[in-house]
C-alpha positions, -999 to 999 in steps of 0.1 A, spaced: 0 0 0 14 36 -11 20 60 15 9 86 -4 -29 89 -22 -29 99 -59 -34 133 -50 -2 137 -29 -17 138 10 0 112 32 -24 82 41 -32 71 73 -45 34 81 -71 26 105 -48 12 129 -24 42 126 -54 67 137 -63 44 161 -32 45 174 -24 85 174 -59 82 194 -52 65 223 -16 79 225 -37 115 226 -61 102 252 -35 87 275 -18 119 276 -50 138 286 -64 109 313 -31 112 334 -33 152 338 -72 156 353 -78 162 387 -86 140 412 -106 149 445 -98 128 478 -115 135 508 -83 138 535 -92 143 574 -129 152 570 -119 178 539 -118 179 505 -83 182 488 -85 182 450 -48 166 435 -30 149 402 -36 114 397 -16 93 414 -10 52 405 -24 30 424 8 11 426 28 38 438 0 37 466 7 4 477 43 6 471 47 37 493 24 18 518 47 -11 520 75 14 530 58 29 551 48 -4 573 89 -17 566 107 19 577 80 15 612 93 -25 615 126 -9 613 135 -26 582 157 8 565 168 -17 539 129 -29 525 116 12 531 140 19 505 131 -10 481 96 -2 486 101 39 487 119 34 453 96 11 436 69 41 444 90 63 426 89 45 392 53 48 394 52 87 408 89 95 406 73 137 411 61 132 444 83 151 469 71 130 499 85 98 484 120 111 472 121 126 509 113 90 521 142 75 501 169 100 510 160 93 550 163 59 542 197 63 523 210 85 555 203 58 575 207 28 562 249 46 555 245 60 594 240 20 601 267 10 576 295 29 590 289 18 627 
């Protein structure tokens, strides 16, 4: 098949517009607002993943067991899902302080 119709204008395929389509869409999903409900208020935020969720979760429940090493696993797993969010690269630079504060005693 030509790329090109007779009258010189490229051609586009179905699958090609479909394509373009959802790479369009995609883009616009992941910037809408979300609205959570946080202590009894209503805080209106960017999507977040719900695996970054339940990796930053899992940190949280290792750094309280005292398991430095896990947090930071877990803390930088949630950052290949939200890698923007300040509270997680916070998280993993405590964790990198401590866990070298418990490596060099």
């Amino acid at each position: 098949m030509p790329l090109r119709r007779d009258d010189g204008s490229p051609r586009l395929n179905f699958f090609s517009s479909v394509a373009l389509s959802l790479v369009i869409l995609s883009g616009c999903a992941s910037s809408r607002p979300v609205t959570r409900i946080v202590d009894g208020r209503t805080v209106v935020g960017r999507y977040i993943a719900p695996e970054a969720y339940a990796a930053y979760l899992r940190g949280v429940i290792e750094e309280e067991s005292g398991h430095c090493d896990k947090a930071l696993v877990a803390y930088q797993e949630a950052a290949r899902f939200d890698g923007d969010d300040p509270e997680i690269q916070q998280r993993i630079a405590r964790m990198r302080a401590a866990y070298s504060c418990a490596a060099s005693k």
